[in-house]
C-alpha positions in Angstrom: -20.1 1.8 14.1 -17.5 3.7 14.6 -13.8 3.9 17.1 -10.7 3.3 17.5 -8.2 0.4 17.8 -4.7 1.1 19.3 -2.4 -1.0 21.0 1.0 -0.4 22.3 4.4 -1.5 19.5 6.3 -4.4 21.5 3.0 -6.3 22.3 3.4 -9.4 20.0 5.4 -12.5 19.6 8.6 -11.9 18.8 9.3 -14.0 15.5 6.5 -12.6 14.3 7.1 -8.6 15.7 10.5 -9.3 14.1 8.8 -10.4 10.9 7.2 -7.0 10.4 10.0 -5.6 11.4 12.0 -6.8 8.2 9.1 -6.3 6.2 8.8 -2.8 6.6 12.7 -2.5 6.3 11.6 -4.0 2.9 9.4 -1.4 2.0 11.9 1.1 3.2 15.2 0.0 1.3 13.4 -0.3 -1.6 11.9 3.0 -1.8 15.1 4.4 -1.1 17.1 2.6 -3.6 14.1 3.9 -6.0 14.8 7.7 -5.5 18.4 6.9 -6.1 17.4 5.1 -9.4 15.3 7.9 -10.3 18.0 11.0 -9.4 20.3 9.1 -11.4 17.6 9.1 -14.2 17.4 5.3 -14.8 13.9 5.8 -13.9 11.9 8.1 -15.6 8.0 9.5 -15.1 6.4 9.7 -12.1 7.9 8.3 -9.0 5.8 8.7 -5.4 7.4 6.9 -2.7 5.8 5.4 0.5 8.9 6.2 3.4 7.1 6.5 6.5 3.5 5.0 5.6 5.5 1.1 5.7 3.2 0.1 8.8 -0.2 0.2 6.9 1.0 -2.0 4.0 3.2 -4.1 6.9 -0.1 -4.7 8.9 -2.7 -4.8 6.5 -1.1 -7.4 3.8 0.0 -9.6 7.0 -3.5 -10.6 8.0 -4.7 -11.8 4.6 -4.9 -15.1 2.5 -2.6 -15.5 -0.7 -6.4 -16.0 -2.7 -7.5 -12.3 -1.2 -6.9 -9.7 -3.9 -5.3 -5.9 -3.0 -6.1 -3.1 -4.9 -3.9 -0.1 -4.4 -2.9 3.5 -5.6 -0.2 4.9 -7.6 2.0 5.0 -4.3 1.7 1.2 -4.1 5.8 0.0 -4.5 5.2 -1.3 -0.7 2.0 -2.8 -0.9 3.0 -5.1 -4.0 6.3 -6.0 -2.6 4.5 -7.5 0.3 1.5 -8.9 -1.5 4.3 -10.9 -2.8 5.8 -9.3 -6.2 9.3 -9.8 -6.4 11.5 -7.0 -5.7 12.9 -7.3 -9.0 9.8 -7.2 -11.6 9.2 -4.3 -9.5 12.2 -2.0 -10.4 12.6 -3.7 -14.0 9.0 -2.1 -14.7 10.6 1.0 -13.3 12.9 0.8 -15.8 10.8 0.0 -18.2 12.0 -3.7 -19.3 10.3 -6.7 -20.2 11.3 -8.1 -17.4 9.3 -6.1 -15.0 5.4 -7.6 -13.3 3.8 -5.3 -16.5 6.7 -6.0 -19.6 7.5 -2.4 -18.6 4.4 -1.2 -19.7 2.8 0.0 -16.9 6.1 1.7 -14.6 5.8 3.1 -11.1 2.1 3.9 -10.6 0.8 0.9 -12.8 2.1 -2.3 -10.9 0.1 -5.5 -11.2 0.4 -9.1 -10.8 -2.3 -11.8 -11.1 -0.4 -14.3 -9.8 -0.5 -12.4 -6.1 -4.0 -10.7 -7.1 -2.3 -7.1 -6.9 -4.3 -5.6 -9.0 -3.0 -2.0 -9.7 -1.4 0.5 -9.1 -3.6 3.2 -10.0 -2.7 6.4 -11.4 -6.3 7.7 -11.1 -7.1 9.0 -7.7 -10.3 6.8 -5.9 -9.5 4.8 -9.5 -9.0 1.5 -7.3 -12.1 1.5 -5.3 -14.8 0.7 -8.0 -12.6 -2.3 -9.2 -12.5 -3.5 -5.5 -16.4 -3.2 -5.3 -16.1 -5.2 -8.7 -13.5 -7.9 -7.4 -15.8 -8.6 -4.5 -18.9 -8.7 -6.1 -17.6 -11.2 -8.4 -16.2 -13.5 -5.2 -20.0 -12.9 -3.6 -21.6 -14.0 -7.0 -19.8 -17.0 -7.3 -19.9 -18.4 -3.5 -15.4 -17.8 -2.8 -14.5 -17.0 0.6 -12.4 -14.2 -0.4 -11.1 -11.0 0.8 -10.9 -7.5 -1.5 -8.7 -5.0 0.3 -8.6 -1.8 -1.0 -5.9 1.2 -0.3 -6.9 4.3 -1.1 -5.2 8.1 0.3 -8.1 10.7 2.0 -7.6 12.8 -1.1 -10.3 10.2 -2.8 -12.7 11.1 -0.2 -13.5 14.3 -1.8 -14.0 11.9 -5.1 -17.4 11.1 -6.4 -16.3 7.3 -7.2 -15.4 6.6 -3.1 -19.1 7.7 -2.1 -20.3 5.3 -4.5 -17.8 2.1 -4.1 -19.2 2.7 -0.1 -22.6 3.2 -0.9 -22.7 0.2 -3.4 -20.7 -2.2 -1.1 -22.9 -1.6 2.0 -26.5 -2.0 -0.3 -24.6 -5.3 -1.3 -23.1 -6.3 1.8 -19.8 -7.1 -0.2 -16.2 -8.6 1.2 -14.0 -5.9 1.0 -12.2 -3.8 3.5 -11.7 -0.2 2.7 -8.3 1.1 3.7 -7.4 5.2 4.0 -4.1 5.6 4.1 -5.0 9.0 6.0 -1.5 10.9 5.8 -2.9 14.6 5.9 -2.1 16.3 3.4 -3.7 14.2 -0.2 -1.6 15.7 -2.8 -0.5 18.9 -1.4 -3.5 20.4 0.2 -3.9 19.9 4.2 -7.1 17.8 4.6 -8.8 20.4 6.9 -8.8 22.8 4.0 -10.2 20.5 1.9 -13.1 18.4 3.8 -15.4 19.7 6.6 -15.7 16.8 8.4 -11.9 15.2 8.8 -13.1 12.0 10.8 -12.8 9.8 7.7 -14.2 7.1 9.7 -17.5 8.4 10.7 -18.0 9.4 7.1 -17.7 5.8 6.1 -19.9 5.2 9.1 -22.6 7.1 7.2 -23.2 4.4 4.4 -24.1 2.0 7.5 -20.5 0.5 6.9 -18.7 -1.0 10.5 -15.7 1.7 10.3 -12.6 2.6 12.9 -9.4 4.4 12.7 -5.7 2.9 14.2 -2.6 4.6 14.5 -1.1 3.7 11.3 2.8 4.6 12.2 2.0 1.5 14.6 1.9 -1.5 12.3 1.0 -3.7 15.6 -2.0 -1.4 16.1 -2.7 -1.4 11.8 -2.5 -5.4 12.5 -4.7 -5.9 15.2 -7.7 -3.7 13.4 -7.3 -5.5 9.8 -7.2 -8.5 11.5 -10.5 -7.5 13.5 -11.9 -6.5 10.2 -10.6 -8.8 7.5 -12.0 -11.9 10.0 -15.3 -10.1 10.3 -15.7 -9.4 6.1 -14.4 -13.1 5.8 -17.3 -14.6 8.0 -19.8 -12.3 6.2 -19.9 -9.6 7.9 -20.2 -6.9 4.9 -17.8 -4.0 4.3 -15.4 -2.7 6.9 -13.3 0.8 6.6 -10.3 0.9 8.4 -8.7 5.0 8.7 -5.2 3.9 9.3 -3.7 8.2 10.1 -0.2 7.9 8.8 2.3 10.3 7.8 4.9 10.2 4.3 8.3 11.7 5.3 8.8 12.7 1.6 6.9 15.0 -0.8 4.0 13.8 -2.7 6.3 12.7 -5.7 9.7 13.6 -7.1 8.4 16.5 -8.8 7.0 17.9 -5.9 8.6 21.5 -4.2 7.1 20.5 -1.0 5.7 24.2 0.0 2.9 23.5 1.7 3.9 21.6 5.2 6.1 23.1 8.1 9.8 21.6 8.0 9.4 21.1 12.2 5.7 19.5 11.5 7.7 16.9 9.4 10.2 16.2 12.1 7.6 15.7 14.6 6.1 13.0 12.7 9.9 11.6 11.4 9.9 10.9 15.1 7.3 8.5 15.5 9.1 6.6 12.7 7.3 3.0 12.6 10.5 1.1 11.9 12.7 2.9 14.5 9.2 2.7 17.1 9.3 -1.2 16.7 13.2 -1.9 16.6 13.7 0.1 19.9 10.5 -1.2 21.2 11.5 -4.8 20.7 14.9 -3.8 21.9 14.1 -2.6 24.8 12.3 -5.7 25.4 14.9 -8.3 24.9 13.2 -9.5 21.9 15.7 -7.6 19.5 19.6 -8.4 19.7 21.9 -6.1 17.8 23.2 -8.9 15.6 19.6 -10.2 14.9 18.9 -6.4 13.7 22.4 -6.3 11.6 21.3 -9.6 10.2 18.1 -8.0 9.3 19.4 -5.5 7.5 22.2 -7.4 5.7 19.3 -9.9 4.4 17.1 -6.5 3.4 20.1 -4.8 1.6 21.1 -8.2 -0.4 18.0 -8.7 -1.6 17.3 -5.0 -2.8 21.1 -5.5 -4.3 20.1 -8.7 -6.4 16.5 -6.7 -7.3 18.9 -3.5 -9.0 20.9 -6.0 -10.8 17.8 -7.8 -12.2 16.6 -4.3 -13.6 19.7 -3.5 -15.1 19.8 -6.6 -16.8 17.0 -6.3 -18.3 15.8 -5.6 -21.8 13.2 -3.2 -23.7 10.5 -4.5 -25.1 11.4 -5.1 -29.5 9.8 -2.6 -31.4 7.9 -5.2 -33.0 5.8 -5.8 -29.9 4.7 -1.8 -28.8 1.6 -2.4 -30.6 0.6 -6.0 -28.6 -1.6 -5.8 -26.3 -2.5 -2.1 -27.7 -5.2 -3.9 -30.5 -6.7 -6.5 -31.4 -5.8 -8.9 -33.4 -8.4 -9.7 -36.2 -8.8 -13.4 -37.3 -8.9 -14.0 -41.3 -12.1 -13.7 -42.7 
């Protein structure tokens, strides 16, 4: 089965329209506090920031339960933020102190978490969808009424791994919901140039699996289809696929010369910017006062503010503990 689910931004209660509101704020301050960090080289390697995808993670992570597990990619700051991984361990693994979610081990494209079940931060591109097929073959095994999402970008399409997670978790009928973060372009080539068939949807649609795209700069409309699907995997109703087609305002990482999109192609889509979208919509409807949108922000910017001074104070790992979790440890014979 395949479609699509849309619905109109301004269409939801308002606590809760102004709750995902803040949350992709969240997402948003964050990620630009990171590329400061990272031009001012306190953090180092790789750095690929999520600025204009924030209503996919926004709507997606809002319909789950805190025992569903996420699995994500190496552009996954957003996602474990609103899993539920404190601002803080965030940048501190950025930074590369003990202090971060991974002892500063793992940095920017290696977040994880059991205590939210984020599990990764992938560097490895479709990397994350085998382990979701794993994640929810072990909840189907043992009887838990659990929830595997998994983000991936279209780039894995083209991978040999995302044919096979799909494949595997319809002949299974497993309980996870696949979700493409469809933003064009994969790393730097334009999806039309790289796949024959761009409806990402009706691909997944080929391995039998219930699949539909949403606008995913609308995180109302990225809501309303993970909620659809996320109930329907909950009360066994196999896989779903969700191709939420979103945009990043940014280049694929810090490293990137950005050559290969059109300047006014990138303004076109800064446009439909989901944070400005909902704040005017919500505006526009009464359910949005100026000083409850200056609130927001002061709240956002404070707690971003408290997350930078965590980091700094943080600490490198001794360099009597690089080789733990690196080998074993053999027992005395």
């Amino acid at each position: 089965m395949t479609g699509t689910s849309a619905r109109g931004t301004g269409n939801a209660d308002s606590d809760h329209a102004r709750h995902l509101l803040r949350q992709m704020l969240r997402v948003r301050r964050l990620e630009e506090q990171c590329v400061e960090l990272y031009s001012a080289a306190k953090i180092r390697g790789f750095l690929h920031v999520y600025i204009g995808e924030e209503a996919v993670a926004a709507g997606v992570t809002s319909t789950l339960a805190p025992d569903d597990a996420v699995v994500a990619t190496y552009r996954e700051h957003g996602h474990a933020l609103l899993r539920g991984v404190p601002a803080g361990a965030i940048l501190a693994e950025m930074y590369g102190h003990v202090e971060g979610c991974c002892r500063g081990r793992g940095g920017s494209m290696h977040l994880f978490d059991a205590g939210t079940r984020f599990y990764g931060g992938n560097a490895i591109v479709a990397g994350g969808l085998p382990l979701a097929v794993g994640l929810a073959l072990a909840d189907k095994m043992s009887g838990r009424s659990r929830v595997t999402v998994c983000f991936f970008g279209e780039g894995a399409v083209a991978e040999g791994a995302f044919h096979e997670s799909l494949n595997l978790a319809a002949l299974w009928q497993l309980p996870v919901l696949f979700c493409c973060e469809n933003n064009l372009y994969a790393m730097g080539t334009a999806l039309a140039r790289s796949e024959s068939q761009t409806d990402i949807a009706l691909k997944a649609a080929g391995y039998e699996i219930a699949s539909w795209s949403a606008d995913g700069m609308d995180v109302l409309a990225v809501e309303e289809a993970a909620r659809r699907a996320v109930d329907a995997v909950r009360a066994g109703g196999g896989p779903h696929f969700l191709e939420l087609r979103t945009y990043r305002f940014r280049a694929h990482s810090m490293f990137d010369p950005e050559r290969y999109r059109d300047k006014k192609e990138v303004s076109r889509w800064m446009e439909r910017d989901p944070i400005n979208t909902l704040r005017t919509a919500l505006e526009a409807s009464g359910q949005l006062s100026a000083k409850d949108w200056k609130s927001i922000q002061q709240d956002v910017d404070t707690e971003v503010e408290a997350a930078v001074e965590f980091a700094e104070a943080g600490t490198p790992e001794p360099l009597e503990d690089l080789t733990r979790f690196v080998y074993s440890e053999r027992s005395p014979e």
